[in-house]
TORLOFI-800030 format. One record per atom (N, C-alpha, C, O, CB): residue number from 1; residue in three letters; x, y, z. Coordinates in pm, 1 decimal, always signed. Atoms other than C-alpha are relative to their C-alpha. Glycine has a CB too. Layout:
<atoms>
<NUM, "ALA", <X, Y, Z>>
...
</atoms>
This chain:
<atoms>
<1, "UNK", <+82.7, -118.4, +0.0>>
<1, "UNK", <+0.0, +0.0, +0.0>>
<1, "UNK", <+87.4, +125.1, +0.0>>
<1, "UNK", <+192.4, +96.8, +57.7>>
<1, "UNK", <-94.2, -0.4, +120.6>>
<2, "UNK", <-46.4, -85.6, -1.0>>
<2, "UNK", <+133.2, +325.2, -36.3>>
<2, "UNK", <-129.1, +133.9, +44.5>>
<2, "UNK", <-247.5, +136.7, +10.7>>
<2, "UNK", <+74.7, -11.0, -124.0>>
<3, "UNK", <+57.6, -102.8, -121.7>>
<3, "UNK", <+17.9, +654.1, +208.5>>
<3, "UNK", <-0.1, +127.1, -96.1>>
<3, "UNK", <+62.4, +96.8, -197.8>>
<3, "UNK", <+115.0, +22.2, +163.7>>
<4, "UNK", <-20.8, -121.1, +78.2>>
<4, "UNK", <-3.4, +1019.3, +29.0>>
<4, "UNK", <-80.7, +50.2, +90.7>>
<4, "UNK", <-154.3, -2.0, +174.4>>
<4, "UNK", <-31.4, +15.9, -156.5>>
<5, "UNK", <+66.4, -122.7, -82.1>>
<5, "UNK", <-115.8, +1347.9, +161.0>>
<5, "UNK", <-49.9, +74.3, -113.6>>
<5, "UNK", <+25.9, +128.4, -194.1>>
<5, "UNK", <+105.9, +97.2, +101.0>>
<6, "UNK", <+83.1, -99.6, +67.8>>
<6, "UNK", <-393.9, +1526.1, -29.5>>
<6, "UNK", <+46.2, +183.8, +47.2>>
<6, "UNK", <+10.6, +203.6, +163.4>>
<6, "UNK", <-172.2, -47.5, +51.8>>
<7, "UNK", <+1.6, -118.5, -17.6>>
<7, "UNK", <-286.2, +1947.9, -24.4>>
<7, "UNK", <-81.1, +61.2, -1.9>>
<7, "UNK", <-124.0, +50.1, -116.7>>
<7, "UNK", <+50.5, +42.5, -44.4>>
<8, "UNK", <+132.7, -91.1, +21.6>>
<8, "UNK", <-567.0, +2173.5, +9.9>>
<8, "UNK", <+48.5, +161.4, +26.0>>
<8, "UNK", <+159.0, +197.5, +66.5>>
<8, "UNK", <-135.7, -49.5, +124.1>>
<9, "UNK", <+6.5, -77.9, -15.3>>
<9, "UNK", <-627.6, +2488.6, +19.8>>
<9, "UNK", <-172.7, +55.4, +88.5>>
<9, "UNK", <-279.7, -5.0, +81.4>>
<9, "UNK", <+54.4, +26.4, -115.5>>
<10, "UNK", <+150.1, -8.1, -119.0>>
<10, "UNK", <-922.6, +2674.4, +299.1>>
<10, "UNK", <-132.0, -58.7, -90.6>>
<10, "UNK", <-234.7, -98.4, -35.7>>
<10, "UNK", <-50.2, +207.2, +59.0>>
<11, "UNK", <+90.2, +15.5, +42.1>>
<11, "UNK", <-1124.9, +2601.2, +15.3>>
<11, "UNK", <-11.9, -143.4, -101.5>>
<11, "UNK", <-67.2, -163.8, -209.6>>
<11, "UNK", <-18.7, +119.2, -43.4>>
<12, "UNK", <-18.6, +160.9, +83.0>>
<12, "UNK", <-1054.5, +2229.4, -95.9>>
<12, "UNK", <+59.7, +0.3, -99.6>>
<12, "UNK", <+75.8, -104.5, -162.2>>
<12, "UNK", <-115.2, -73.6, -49.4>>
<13, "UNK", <-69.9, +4.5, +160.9>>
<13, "UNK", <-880.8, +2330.2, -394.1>>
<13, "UNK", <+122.8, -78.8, -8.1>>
<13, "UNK", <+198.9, -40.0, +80.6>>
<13, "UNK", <+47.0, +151.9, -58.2>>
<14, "UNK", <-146.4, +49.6, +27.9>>
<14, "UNK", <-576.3, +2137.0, -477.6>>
<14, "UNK", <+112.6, +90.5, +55.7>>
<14, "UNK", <+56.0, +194.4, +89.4>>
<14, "UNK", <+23.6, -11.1, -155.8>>
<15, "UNK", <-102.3, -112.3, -47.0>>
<15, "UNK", <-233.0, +2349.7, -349.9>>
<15, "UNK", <+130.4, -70.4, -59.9>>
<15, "UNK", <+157.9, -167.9, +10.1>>
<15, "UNK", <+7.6, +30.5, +186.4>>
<16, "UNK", <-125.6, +27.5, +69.1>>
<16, "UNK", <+95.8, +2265.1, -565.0>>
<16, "UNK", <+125.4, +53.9, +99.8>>
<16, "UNK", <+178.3, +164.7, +90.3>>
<16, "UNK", <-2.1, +78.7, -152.9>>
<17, "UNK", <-92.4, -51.6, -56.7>>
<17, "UNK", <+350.8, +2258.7, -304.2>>
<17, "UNK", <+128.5, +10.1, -50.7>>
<17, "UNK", <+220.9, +64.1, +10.1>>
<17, "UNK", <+1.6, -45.8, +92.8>>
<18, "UNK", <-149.7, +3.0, +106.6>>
<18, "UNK", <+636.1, +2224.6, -551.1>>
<18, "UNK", <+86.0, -81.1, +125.2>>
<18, "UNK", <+23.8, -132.9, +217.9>>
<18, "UNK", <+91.1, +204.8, -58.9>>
<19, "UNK", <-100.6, +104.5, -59.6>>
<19, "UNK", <+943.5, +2035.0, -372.7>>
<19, "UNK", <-56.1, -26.0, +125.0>>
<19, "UNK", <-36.2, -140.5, +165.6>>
<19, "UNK", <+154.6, +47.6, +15.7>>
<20, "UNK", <+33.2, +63.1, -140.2>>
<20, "UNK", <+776.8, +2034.3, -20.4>>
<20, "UNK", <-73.6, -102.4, -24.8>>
<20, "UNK", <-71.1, -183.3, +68.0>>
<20, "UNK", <-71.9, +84.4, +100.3>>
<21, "UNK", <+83.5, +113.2, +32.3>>
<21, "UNK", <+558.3, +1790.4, -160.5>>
<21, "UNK", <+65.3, -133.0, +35.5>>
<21, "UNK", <+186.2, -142.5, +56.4>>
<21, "UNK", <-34.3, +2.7, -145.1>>
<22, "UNK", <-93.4, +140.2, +30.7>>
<22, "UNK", <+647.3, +1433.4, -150.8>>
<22, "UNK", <-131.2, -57.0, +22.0>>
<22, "UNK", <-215.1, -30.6, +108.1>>
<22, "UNK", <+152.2, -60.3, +109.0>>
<23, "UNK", <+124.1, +90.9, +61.3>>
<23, "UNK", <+390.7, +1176.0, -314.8>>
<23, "UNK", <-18.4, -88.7, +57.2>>
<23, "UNK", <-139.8, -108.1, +63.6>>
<23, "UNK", <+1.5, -51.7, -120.1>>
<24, "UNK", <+5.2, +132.3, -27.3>>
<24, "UNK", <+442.8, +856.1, -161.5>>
<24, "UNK", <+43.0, -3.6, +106.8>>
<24, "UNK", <+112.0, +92.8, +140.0>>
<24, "UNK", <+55.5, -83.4, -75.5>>
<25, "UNK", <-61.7, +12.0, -134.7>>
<25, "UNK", <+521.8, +706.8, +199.8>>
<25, "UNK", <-33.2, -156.9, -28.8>>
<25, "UNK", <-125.4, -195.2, -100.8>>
<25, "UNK", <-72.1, +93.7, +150.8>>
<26, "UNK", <+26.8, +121.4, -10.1>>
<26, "UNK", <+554.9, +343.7, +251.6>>
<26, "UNK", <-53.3, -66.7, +111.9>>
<26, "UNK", <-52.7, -189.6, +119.3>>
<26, "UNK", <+88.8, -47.2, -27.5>>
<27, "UNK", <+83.8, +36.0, -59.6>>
<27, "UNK", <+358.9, +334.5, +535.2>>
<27, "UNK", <-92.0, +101.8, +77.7>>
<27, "UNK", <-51.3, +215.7, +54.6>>
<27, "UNK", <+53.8, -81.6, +60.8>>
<28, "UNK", <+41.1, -128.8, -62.2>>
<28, "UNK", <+104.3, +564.9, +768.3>>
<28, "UNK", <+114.1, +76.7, +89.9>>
<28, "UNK", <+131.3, +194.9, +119.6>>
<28, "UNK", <-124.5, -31.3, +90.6>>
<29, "UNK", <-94.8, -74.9, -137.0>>
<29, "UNK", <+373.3, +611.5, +1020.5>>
<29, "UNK", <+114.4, +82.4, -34.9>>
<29, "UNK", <+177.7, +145.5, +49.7>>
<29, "UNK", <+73.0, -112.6, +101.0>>
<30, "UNK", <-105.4, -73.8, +70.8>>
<30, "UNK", <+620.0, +767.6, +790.3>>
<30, "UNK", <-50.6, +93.1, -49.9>>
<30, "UNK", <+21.6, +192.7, -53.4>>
<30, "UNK", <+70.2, -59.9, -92.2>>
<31, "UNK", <+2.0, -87.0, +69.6>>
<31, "UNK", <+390.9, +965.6, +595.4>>
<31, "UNK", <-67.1, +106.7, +109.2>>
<31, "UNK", <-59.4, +224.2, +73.3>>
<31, "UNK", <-63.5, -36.9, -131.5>>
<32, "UNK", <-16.2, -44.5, -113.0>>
<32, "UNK", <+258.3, +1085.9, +979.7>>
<32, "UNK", <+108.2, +99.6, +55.5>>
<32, "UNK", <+111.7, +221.5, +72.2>>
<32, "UNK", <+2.0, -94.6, +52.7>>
<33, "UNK", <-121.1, -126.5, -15.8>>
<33, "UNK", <+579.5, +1201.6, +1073.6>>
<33, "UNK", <+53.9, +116.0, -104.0>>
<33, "UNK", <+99.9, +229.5, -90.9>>
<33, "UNK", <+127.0, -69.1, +23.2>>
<34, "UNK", <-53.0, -124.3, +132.6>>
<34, "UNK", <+658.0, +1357.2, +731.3>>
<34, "UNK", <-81.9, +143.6, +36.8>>
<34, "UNK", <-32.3, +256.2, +36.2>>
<34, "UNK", <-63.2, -59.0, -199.0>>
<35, "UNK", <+42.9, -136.1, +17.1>>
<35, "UNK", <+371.2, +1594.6, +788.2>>
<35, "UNK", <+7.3, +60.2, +130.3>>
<35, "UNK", <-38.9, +173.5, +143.5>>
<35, "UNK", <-137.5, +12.9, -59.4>>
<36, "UNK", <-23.7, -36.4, -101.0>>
<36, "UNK", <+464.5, +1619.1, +1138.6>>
<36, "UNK", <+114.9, +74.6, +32.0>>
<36, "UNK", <+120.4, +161.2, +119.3>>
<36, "UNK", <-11.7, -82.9, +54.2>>
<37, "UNK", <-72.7, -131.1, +26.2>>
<37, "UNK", <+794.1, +1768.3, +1030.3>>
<37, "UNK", <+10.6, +98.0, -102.8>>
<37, "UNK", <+109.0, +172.0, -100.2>>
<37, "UNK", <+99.0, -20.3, +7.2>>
<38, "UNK", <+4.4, -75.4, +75.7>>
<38, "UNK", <+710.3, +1955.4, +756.4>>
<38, "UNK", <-137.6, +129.6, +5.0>>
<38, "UNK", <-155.3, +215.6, -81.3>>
<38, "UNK", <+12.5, -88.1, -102.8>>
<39, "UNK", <+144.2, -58.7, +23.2>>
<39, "UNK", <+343.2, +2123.4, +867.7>>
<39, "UNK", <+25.6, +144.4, -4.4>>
<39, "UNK", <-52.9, +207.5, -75.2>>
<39, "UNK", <-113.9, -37.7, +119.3>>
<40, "UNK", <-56.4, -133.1, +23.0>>
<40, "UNK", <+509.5, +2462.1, +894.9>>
<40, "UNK", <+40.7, +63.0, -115.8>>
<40, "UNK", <-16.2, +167.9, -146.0>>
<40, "UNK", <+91.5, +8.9, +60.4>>
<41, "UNK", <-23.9, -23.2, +167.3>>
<41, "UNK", <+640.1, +2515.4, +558.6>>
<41, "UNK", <-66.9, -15.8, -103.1>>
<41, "UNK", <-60.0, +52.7, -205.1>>
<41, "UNK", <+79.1, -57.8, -46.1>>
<42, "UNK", <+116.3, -23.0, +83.3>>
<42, "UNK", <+358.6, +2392.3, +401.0>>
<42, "UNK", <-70.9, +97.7, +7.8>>
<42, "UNK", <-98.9, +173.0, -85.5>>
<42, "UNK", <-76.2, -79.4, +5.3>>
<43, "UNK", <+82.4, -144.5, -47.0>>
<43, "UNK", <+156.4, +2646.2, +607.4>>
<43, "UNK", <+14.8, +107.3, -115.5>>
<43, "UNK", <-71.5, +157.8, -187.3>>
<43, "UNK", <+71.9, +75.5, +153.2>>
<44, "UNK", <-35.6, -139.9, +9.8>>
<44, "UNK", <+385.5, +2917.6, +488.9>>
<44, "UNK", <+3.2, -12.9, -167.5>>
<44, "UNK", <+33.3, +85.9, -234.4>>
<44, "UNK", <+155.7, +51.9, +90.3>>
<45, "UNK", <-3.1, -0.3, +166.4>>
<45, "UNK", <+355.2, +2763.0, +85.2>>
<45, "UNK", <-132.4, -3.1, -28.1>>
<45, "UNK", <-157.5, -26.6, -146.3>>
<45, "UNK", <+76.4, -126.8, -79.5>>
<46, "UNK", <+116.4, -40.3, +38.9>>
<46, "UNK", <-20.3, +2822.7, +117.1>>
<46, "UNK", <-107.3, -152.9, +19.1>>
<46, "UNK", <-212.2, -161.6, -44.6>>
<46, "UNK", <+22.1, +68.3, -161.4>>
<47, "UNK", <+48.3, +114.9, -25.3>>
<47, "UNK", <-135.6, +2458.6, +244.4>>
<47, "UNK", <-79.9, +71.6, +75.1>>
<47, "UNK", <-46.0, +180.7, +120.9>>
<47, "UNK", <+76.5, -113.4, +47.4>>
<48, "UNK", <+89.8, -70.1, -135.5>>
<48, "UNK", <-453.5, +2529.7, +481.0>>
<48, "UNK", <-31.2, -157.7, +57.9>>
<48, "UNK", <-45.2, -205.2, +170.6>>
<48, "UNK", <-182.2, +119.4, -49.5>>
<49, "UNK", <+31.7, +176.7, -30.3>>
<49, "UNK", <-518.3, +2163.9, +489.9>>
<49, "UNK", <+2.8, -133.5, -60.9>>
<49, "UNK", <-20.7, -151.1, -180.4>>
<49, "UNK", <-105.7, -17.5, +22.5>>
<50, "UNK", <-27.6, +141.4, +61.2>>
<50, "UNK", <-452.5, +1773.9, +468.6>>
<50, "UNK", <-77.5, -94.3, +20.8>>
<50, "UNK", <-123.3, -114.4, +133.3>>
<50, "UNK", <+108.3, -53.5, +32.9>>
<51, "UNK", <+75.5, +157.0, -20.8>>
<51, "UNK", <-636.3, +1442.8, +400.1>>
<51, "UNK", <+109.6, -72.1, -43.8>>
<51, "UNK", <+192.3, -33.5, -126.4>>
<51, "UNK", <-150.9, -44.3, -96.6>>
<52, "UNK", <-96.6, +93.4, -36.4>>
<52, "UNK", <-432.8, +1129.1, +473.9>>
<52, "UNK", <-78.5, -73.0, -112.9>>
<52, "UNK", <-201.0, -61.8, -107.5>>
<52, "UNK", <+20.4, -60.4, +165.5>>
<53, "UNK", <+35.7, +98.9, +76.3>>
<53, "UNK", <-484.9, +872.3, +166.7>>
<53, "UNK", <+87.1, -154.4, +10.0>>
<53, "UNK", <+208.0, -170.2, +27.1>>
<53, "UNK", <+7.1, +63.9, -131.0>>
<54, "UNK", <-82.0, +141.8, +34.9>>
<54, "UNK", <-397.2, +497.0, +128.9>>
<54, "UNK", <-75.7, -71.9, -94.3>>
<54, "UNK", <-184.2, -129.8, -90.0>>
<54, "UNK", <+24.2, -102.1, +127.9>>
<55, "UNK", <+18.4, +127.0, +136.0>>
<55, "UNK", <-400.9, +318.0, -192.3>>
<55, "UNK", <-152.2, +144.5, -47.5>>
<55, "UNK", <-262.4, +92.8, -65.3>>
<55, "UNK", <-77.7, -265.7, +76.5>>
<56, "UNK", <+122.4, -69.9, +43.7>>
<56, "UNK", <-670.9, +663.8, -296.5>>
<56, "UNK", <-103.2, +14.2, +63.5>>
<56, "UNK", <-187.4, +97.5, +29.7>>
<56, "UNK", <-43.1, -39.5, -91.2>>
<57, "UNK", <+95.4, -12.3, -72.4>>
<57, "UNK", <-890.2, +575.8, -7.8>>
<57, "UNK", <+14.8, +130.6, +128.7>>
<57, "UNK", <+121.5, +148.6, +187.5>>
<57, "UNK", <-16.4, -141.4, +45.1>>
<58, "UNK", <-29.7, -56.6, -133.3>>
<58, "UNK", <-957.1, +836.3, +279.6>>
<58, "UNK", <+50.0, -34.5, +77.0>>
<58, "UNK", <+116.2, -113.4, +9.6>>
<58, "UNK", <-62.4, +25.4, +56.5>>
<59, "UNK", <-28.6, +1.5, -84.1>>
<59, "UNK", <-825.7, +776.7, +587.1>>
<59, "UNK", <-45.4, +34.8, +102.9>>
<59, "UNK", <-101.4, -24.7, +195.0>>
<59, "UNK", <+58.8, +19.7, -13.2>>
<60, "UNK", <+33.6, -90.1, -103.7>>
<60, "UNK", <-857.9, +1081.4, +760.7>>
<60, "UNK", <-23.7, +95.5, -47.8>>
<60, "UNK", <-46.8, +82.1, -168.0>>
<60, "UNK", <+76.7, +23.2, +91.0>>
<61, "UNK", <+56.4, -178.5, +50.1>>
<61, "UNK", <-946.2, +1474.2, +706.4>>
<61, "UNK", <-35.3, +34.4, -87.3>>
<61, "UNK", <-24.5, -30.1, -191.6>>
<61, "UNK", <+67.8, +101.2, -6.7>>
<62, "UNK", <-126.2, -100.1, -10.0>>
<62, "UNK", <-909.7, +1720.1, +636.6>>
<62, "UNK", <+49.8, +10.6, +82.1>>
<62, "UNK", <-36.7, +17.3, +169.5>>
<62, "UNK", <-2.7, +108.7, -17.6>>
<63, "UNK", <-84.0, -84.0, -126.8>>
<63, "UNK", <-672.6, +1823.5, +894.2>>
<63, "UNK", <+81.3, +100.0, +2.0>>
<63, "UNK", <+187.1, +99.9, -60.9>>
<63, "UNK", <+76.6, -65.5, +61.8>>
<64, "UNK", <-46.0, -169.5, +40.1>>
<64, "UNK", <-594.3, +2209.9, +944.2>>
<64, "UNK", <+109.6, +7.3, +31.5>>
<64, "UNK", <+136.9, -68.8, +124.3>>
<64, "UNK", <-66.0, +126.5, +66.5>>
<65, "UNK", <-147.4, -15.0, -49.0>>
<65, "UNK", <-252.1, +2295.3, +986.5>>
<65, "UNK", <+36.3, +124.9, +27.5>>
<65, "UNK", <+145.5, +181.8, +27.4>>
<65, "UNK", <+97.3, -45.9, -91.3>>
<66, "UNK", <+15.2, -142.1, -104.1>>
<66, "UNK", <-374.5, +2606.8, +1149.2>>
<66, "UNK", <-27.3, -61.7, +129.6>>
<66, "UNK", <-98.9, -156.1, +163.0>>
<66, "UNK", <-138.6, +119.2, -39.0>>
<67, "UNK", <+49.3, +22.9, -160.8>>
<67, "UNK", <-342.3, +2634.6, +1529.5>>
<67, "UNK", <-173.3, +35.9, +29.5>>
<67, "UNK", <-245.1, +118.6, -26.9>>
<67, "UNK", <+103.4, +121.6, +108.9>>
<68, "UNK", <+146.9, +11.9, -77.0>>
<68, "UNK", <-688.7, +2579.0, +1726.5>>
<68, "UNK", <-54.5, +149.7, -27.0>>
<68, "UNK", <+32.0, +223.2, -74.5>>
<68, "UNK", <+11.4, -40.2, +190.2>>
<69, "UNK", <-49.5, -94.2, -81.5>>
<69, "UNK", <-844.0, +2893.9, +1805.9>>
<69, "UNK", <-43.7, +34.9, +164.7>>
<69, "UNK", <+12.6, +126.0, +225.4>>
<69, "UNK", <-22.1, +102.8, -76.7>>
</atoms>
């Protein structure tokens, strides 16, 4: 199976993170931490939010990668 992170934007649109991107993870727990060290930089390349995919299926979210308020 392979893991990917859907990019959004506040308004579901797709978001082209250019190199922060990365397509593939070979499992949840890798592609987890990936966005666990990268959620900042996406922020600041116009990401508002992520859905977790495996094999194209949902997972999870969206999930905002804005603080609470």
């Amino acid at each position: 199976m392979t893991w990917t992170w859907r990019l959004e934007d506040s308004e579901g649109n797709p978001v082209d993170a250019g190199e922060l991107a990365r397509s593939e993870f070979p499992s949840q727990s890798d592609a987890e931490s990936w966005i666990g060290e990268t959620w900042r930089e996406l922020a600041g390349s116009g990401v508002d939010r992520v859905t977790l995919l495996e094999a194209g299926r949902e997972v999870y979210g969206p999930m905002s990668l804005h603080p609470a308020d």
